[in-house]
C-alpha positions as CSV (number, residue, x, y, z in Angstrom):
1,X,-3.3,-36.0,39.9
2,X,-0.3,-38.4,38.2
3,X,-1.2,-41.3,40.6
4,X,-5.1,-40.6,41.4
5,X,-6.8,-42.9,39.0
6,X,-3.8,-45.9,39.9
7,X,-4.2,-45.4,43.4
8,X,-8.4,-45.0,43.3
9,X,-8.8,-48.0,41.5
10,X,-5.8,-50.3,43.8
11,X,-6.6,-49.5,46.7
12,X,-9.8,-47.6,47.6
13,X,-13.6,-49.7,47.9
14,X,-15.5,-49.2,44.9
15,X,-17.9,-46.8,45.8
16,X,-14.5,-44.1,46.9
17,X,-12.5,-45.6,43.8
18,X,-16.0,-44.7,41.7
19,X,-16.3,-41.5,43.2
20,X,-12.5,-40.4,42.8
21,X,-12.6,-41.4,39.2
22,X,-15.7,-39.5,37.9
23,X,-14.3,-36.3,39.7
24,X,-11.2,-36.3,37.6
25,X,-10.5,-34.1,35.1
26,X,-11.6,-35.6,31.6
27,X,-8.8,-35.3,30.4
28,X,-6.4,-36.5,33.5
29,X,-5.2,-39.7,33.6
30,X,-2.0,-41.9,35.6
31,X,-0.3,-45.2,34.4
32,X,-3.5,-48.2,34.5
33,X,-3.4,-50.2,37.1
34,X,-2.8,-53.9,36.5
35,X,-6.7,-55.3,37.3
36,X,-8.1,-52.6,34.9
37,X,-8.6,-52.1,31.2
38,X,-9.1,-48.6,30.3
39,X,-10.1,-47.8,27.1
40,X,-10.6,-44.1,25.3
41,X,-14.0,-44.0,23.6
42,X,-16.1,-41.3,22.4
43,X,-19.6,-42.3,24.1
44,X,-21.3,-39.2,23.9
45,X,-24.0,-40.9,21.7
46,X,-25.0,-42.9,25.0
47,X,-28.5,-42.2,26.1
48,X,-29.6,-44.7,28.0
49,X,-28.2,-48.5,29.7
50,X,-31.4,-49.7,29.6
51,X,-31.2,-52.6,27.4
52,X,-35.3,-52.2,26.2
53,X,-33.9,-48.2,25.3
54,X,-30.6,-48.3,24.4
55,X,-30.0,-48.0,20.2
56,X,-26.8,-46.3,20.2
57,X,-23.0,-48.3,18.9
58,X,-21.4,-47.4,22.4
59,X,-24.3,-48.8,24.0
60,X,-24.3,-51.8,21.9
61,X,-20.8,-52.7,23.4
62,X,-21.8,-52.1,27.0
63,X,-24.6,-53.9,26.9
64,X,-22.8,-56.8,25.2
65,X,-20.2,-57.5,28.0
66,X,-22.9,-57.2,30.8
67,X,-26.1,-58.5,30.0
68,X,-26.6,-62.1,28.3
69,X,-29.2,-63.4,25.6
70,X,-31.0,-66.2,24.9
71,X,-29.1,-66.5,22.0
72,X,-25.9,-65.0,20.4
73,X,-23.7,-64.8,17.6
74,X,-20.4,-67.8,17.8
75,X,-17.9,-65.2,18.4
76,X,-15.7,-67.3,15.9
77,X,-18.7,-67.5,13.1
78,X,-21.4,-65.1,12.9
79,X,-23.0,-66.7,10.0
80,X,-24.2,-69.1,13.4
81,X,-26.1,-68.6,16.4
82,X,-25.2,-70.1,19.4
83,X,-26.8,-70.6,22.9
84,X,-26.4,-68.0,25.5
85,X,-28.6,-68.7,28.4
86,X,-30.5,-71.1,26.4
87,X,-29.4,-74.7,26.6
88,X,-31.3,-75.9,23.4
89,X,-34.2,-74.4,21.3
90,X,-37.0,-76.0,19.4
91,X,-39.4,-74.6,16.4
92,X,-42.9,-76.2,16.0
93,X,-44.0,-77.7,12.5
94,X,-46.0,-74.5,11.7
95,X,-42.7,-72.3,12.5
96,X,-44.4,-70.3,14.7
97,X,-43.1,-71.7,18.1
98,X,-39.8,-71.3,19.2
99,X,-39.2,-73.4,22.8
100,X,-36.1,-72.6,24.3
101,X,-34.6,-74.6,27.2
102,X,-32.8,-72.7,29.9
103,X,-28.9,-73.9,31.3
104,X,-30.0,-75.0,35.1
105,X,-28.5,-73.4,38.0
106,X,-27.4,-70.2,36.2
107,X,-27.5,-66.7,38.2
108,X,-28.0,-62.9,38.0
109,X,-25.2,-60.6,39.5
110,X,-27.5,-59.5,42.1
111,X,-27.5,-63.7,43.0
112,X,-30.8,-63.8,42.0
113,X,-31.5,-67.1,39.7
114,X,-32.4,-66.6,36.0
115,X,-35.6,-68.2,35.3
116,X,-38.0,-68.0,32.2
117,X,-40.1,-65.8,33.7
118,X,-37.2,-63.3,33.4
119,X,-36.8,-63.6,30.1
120,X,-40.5,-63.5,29.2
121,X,-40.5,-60.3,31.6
122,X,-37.8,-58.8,29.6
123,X,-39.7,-58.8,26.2
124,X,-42.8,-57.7,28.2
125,X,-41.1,-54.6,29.2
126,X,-39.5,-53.6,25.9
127,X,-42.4,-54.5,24.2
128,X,-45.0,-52.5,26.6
129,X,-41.9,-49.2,26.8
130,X,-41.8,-49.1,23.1
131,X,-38.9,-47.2,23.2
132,X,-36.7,-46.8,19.5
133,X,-35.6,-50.7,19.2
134,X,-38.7,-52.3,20.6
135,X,-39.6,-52.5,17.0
136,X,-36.8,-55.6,16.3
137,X,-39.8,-57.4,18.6
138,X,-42.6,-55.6,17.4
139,X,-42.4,-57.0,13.7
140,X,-42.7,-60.2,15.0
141,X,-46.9,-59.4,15.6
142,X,-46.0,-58.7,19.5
143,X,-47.7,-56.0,21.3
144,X,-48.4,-54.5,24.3
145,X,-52.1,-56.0,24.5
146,X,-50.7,-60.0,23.6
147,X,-47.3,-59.9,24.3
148,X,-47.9,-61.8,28.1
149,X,-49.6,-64.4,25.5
150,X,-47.4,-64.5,23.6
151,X,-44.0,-64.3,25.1
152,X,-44.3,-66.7,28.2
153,X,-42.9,-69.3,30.7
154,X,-44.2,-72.8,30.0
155,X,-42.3,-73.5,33.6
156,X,-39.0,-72.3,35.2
157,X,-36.9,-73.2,32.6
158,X,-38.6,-73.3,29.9
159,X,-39.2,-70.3,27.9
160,X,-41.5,-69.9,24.3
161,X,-42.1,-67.5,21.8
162,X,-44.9,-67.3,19.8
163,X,-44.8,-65.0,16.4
164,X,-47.3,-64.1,13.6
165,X,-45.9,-65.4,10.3
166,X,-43.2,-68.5,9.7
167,X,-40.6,-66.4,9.3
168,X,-37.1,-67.7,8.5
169,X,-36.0,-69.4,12.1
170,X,-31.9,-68.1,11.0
171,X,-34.3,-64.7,10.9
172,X,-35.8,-64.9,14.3
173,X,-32.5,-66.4,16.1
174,X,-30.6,-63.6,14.8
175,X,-33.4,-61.2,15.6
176,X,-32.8,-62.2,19.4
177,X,-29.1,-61.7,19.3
178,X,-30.1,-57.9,19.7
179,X,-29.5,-55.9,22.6
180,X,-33.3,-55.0,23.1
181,X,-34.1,-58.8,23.4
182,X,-31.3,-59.4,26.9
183,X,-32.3,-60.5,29.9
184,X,-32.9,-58.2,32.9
185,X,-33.6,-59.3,36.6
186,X,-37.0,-59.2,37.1
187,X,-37.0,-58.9,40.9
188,X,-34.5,-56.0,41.1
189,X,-35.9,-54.1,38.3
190,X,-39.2,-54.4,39.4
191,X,-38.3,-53.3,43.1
192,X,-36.8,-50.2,41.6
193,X,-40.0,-49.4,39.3
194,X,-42.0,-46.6,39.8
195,X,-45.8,-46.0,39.4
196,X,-46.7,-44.2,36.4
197,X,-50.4,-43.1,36.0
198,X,-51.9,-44.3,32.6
199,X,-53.0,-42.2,30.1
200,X,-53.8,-42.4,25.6
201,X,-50.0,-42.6,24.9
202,X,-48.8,-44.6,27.8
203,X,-51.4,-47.4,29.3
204,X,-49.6,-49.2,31.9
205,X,-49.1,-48.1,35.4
206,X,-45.5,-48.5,35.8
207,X,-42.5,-47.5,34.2
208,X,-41.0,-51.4,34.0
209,X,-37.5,-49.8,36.1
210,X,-37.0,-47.4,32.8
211,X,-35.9,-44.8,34.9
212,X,-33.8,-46.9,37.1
213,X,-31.9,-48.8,34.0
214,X,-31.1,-45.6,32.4
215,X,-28.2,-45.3,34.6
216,X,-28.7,-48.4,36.7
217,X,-28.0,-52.5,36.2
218,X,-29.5,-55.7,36.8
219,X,-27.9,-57.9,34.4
220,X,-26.2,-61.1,34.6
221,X,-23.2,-60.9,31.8
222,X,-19.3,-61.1,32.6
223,X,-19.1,-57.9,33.6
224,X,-21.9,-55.5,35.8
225,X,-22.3,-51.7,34.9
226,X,-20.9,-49.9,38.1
227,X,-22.5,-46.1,36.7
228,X,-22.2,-44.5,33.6
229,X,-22.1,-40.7,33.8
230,X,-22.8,-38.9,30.6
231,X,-19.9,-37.8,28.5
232,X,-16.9,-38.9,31.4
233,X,-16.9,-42.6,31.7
234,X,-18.6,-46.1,31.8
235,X,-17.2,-48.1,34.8
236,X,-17.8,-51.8,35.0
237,X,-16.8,-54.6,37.4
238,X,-16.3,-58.6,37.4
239,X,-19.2,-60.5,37.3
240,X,-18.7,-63.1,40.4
241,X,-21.7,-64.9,39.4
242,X,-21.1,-65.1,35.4
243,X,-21.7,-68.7,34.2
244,X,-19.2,-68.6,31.2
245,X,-15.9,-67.9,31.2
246,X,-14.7,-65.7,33.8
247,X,-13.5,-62.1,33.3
248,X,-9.7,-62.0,33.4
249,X,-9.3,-58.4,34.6
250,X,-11.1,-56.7,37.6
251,X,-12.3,-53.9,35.9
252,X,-13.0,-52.0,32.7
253,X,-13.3,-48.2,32.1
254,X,-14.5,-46.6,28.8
255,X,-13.2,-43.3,29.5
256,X,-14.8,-40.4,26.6
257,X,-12.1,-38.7,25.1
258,X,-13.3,-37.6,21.6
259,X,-10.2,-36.0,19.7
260,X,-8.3,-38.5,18.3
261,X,-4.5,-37.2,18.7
262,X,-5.4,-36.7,22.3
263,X,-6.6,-41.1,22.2
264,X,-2.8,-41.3,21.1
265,X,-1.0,-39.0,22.9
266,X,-2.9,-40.7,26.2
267,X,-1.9,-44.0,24.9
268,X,1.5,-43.2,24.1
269,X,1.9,-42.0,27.3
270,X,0.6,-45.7,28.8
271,X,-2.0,-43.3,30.4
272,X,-4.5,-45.5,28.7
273,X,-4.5,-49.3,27.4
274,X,-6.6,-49.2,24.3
275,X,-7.0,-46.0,21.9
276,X,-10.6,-46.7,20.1
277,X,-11.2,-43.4,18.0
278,X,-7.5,-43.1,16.3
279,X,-8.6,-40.6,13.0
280,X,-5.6,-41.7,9.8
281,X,-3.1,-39.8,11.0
282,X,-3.2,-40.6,14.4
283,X,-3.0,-44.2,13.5
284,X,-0.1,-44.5,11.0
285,X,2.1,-42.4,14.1
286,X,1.7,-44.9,16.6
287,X,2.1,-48.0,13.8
288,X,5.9,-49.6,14.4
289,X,6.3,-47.6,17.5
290,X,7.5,-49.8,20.6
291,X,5.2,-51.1,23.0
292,X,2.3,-50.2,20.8
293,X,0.0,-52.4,18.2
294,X,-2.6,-51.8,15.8
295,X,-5.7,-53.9,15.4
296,X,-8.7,-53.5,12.8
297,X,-11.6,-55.7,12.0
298,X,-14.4,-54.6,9.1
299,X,-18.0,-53.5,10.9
300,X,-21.1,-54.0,9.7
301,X,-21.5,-50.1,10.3
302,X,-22.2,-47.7,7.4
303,X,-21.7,-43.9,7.2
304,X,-24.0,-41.9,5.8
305,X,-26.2,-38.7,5.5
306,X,-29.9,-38.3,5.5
307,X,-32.6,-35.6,4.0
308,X,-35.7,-35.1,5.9
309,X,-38.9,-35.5,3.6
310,X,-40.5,-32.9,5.2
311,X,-38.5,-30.4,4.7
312,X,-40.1,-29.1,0.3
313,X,-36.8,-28.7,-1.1
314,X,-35.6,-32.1,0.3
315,X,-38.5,-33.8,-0.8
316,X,-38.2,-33.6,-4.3
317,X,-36.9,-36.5,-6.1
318,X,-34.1,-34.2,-8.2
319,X,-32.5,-32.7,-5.0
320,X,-32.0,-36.0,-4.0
321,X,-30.1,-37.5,-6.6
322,X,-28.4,-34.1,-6.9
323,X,-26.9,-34.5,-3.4
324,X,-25.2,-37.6,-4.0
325,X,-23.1,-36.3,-6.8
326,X,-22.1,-33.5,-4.9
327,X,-19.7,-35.5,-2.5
328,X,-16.2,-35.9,-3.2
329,X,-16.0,-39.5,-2.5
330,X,-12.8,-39.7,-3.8
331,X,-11.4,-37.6,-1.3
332,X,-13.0,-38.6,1.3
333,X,-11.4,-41.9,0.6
334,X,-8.2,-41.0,0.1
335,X,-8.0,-38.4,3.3
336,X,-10.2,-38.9,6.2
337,X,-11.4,-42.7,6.3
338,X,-7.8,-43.9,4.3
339,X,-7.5,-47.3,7.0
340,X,-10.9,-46.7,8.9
341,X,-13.5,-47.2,6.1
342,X,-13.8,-48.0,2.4
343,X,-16.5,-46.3,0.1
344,X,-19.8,-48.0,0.1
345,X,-23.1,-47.0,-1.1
346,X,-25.6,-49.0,-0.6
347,X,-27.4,-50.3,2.1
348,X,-26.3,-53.6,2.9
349,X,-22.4,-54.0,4.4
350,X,-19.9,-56.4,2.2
351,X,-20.4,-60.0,3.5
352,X,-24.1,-59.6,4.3
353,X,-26.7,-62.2,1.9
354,X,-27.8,-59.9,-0.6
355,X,-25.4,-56.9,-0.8
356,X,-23.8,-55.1,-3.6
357,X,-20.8,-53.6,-4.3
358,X,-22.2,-51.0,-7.1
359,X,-20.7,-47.4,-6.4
360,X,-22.3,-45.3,-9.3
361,X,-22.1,-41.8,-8.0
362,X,-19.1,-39.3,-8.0
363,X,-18.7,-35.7,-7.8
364,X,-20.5,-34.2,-10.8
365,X,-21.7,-30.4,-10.1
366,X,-22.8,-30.0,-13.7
367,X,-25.0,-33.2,-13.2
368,X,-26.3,-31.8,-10.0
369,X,-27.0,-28.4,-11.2
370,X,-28.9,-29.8,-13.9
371,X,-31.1,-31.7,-11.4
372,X,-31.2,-28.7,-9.3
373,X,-32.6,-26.8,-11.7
374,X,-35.0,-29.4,-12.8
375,X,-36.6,-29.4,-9.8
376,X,-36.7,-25.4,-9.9
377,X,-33.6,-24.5,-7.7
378,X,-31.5,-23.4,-9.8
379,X,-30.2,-20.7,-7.5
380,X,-29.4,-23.3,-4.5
381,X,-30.9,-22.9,-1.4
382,X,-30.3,-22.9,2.5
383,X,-30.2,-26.1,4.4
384,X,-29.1,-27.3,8.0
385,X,-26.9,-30.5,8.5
386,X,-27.1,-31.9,12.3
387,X,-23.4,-33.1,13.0
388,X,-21.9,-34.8,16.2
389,X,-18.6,-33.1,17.1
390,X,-16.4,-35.8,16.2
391,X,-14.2,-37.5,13.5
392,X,-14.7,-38.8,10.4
393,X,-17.8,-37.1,10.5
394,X,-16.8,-33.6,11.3
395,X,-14.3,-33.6,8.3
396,X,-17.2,-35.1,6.2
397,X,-20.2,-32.6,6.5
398,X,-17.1,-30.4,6.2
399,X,-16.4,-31.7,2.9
400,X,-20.0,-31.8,2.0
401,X,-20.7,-28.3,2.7
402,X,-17.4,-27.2,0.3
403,X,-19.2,-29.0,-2.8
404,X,-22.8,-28.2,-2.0
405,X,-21.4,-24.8,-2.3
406,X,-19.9,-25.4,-5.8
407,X,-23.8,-25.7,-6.4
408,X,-25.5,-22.7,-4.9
409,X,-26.5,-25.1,-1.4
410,X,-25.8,-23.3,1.5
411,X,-25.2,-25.5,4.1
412,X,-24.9,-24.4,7.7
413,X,-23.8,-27.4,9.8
414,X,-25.3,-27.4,13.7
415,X,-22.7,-29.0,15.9
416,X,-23.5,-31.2,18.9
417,X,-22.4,-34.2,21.1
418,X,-24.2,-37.3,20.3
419,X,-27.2,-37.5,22.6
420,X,-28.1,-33.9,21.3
421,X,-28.1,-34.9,17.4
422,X,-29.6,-38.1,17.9
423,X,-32.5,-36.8,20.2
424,X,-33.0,-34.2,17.3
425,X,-32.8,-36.8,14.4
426,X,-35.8,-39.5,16.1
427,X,-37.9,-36.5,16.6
428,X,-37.8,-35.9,13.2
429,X,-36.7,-32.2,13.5
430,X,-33.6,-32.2,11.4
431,X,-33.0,-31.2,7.9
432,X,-30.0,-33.1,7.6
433,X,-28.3,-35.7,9.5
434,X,-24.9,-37.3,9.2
435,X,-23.8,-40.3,10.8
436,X,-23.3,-44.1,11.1
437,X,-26.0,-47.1,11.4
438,X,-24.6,-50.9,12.4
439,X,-26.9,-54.1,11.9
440,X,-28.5,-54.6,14.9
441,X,-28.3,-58.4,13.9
442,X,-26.4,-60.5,11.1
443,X,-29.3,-60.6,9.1
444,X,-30.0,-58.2,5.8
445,X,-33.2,-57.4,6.9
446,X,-31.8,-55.6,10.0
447,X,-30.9,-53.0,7.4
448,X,-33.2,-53.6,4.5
449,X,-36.0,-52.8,7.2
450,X,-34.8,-49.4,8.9
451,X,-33.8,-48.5,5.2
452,X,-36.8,-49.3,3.3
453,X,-40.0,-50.2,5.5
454,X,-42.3,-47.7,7.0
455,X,-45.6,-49.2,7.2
456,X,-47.2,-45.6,9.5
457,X,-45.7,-42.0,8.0
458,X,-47.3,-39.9,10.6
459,X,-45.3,-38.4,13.6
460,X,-47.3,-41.1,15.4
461,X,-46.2,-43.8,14.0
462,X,-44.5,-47.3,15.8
463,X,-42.0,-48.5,13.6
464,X,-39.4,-45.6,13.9
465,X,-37.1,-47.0,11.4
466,X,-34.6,-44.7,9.7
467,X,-37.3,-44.3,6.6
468,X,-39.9,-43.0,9.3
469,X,-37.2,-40.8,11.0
470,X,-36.9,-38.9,7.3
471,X,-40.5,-39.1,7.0
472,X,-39.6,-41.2,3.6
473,X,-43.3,-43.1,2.8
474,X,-42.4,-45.8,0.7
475,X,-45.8,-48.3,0.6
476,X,-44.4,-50.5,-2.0
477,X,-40.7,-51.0,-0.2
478,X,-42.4,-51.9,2.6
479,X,-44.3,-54.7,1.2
480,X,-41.0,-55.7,-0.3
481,X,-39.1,-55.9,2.5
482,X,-42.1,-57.9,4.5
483,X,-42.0,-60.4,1.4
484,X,-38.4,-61.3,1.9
485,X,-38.6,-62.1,5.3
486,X,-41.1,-65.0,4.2
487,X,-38.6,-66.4,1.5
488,X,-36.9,-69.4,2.2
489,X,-35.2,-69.8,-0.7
490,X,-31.9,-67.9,-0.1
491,X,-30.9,-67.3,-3.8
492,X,-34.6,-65.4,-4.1
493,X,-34.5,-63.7,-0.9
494,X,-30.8,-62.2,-2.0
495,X,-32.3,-60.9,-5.2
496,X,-35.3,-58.7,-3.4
497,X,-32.6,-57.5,-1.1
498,X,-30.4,-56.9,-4.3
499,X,-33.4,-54.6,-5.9
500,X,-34.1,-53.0,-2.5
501,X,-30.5,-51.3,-2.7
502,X,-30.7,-50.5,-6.4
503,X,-34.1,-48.6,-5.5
504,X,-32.5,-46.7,-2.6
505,X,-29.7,-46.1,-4.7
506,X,-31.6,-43.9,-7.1
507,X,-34.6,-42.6,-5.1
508,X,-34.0,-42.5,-2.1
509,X,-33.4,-39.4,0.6
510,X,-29.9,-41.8,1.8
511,X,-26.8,-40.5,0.6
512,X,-24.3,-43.5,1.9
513,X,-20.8,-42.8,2.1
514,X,-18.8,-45.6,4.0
515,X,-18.4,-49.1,5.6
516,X,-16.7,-48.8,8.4
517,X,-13.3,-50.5,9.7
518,X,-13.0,-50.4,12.9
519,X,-9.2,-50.0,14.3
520,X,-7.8,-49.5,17.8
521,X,-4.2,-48.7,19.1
522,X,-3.3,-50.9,22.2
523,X,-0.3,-51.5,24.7
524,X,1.4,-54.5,23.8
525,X,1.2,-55.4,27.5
526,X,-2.6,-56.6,26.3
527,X,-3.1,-59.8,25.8
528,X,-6.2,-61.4,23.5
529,X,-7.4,-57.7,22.6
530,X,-9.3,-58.0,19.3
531,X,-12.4,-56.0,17.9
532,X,-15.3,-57.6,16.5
533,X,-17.2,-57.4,13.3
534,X,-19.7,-55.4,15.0
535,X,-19.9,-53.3,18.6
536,X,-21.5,-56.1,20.2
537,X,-19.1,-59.0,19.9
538,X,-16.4,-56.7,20.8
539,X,-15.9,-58.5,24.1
540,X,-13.6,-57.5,26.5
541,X,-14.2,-60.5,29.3
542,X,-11.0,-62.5,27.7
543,X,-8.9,-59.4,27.9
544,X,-5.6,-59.6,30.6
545,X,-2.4,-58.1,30.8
């Protein structure tokens, strides 16, 4: 096994080197070959490659490095948007019509060309599969019934959007630097679609390729998905036919390893090139060391945990607020997330328009017994917390269930891999649920909307924002958060935003514990390895070795 994953990945055609390298052993691994970055990530929280599905971090950075946008974040300023596949854009004088013109001549990996009837295919399908992101398009008045209307190709390379309200234009562009809004090949995905037979929940008769994107590709980014297989590996390829700047390596493996010191003993080893889940310890061993480097960049991704509305006891407004003084920030801070992640409890990350820095809560379990027995628990109670089996967030709900107990809460934590919890947590079936959210664009309302809007409480509801997945029904927030997409006036639109995260402060069923920093340790035979501020500009297309 010492030489199986060099010698698959050298010398065998990719469908054997494919096949040799998701037989392997997790956990096996020989020196990298020289074509191929291989990186240890924990991607158990990946449920689906389909970009109109996919709302998972891991996800996020797959889908970044093979499928383009119309529009993306400058990889050098994400306060601007720059053109992806678009060539220029155009807003009408109502600032309801955006007109984007395409780059000529650009092509599909398949070889196919990319025309606008592409993209406006792509936002029919998410749109009409209303799967968990569709809502970043939904809130722009687009539905299944007008989105063919609405979302259309004025000719072959010409592409417009039409949207309900005069939003912000920084809004919308930074709306379509999502993963739900890339651009799939029409013609291969709809020669893989199957016939579905409509019914009340489900209308159309096809599935749009759903089933075949889930594991399949038909992108056009620097790199092409070669499989993914659940909880072993993500395996991509170069791109011939990317338009920008080409892939320096031949390949790029995200293998899942989970525990961290096995991520360093791996990298140490030169088994692996890039280390991406290195827990404190793990990360000041390999600092100094020879032929090793340490990288870090601050994410847009908060850590938090969440109490389900419908659960009585989690419902009232004391146990709430008596929950967040019965973490031990402190330690948390100064033990498991030292170098990965600074306390932050609000909503919005540091360096977002709008956020604030207020951290009001610490550990006080005479305040939260007060509160407890307020709301007529004075003896505690029993509670589950759904927790994915990895770090910081093991150690956390760990932590958390030590000082619930100092207040009569019994918590029993259910462990699982990060499909299962997730599943769980958008079905609303949880009690509790730890774990991390990232913008899904550099705008606050990205956050300020799965936070506080939830225009439909009932299990039926569209927008399945976080606020709906804790059944939280919060009429007035709502109306809030729609105001402040209509402000112009950035100094105004800040201060809503500001009051948003004061009122989920105090009332709210979020209990926010970090801000992520991402690190990684890498060979020093990498060259131009850097992380991004969030999982989808970490590109790995200017990568070599």
């Amino acid at each position: 096994m010492m030489n199986a994953f060099n010698r698959s990945l050298r010398i065998l055609s990719t469908g054997a080197a494919l096949s040799l390298v998701m037989i392997s052993a997790p956990q096996a691994f020989a020196a990298t070959p020289a074509d191929t970055l291989v990186e240890a990530l924990a991607i158990d929280d990946i449920i689906s490659l389909d970009p109109a599905e996919a709302f998972e971090l891991s996800t996020a950075e797959v889908t970044a490095n093979s499928y383009s946008l119309l529009v993306m974040l400058d990889p050098a300023d994400t306060s601007k948007v720059v053109g992806d596949i678009a060539q220029s854009w155009t807003v009408s004088d109502d600032g309801m019509t955006y007109t984007f013109k395409l780059k000529p001549g650009l092509k599909f990996a398949s070889g196919n060309p990319i025309t606008a009837d592409d993209v406006a295919f792509s936002f029919e399908r998410a749109v009409k599969l209303d799967k968990s992101p569709a809502f970043l398009l939904t809130q722009f008045g687009l539905t299944g019934d007008n989105i063919t209307d609405k979302a259309k190709a004025a000719d072959p390379q010409t592409f417009t959007l039409t949207v309900d309200k005069p939003y912000a234009p920084s809004f919308v562009l930074n709306v379509l630097t999502a993963s739900v809004a890339s651009i799939v090949d029409k013609k291969v995905v709809m020669e893989k679609a199957k016939a579905v037979t409509p019914s009340a929940d489900y209308k159309w008769n096809t599935d749009f390729g759903n089933e075949f994107l889930k594991t399949g590709y038909a992108g056009s980014g620097p790199y092409k998905v070669l499989a993914w297989r659940a909880n072993e590996a993500v395996i991509m390829e170069a791109n011939p036919n990317y338009y920008g700047e080409k892939p320096k390596l031949k390949r790029v493996v995200y293998r899942h390893i989970k525990e961290s010191s096995s991520q360093r003993l791996a990298l140490e080893n030169g088994d692996i090139d890039v280390a991406r889940n290195l827990q404190p310890g793990d990360l000041a061993a390999i600092e100094g060391k020879s032929g090793l480097q340490v990288t870090s960049a601050p994410k847009s991704t908060l850590y938090y945990f969440s109490l389900n509305q419908k659960n009585p006891n989690l419902a009232k407004p004391e146990v709430a607020e008596a929950f967040k003084y019965l973490v031990d920030y402190s330690a948390i801070g100064d033990k498991l997330i030292k170098g990965i992640g600074k306390i932050h409890q609000s909503f919005l990350p540091e360096g977002q328009l709008g956020a604030i820095s207020d951290n009001p809560y610490t550990l006080d379990v005479a305040k939260a017994k007060e509160l407890l027995a307020k709301a007529g628990l004075k003896d505690g109670f029993t509670v589950t917390m759904d927790v994915r089996n990895t770090q910081p967030v093991t150690g956390i709900a760990e932590s958390v269930q030590q000082t619930l107990a100092q207040a009569g809460i019994k918590l029993e934590i259910i462990p699982g891999d990060g499909k299962q919890t997730l599943t769980k947590y958008r079905a609303r079936q949880h009690d509790i649920y730890i774990g991390q959210w990232g913008s899904d664009y550099f705008d606050p309302n990205s956050n300020a909307e799965t936070f506080t809007y939830n225009p439909d409480n009932s299990d039926e509801g569209k927008n399945k924002t976080l606020a709906w997945r804790n059944a939280w029904d919060v009429p007035e927030l709502t109306k809030q958060t729609q105001a402040a997409l209509l402000e112009k006036d950035s100094e105004k639109r800040a201060a809503i935003y500001q009051n948003l995260q004061k009122e989920v402060l105090e009332n709210s069923p979020f209990v926010m514990l970090f801000q992520q920093i991402e690190t990684a340790g890498y060979s020093s035979k990498l060259k131009d390895f850097k992380l991004g501020p969030s999982f989808s500009t970490n590109f790995v297309y200017t990568v070599s070795k």
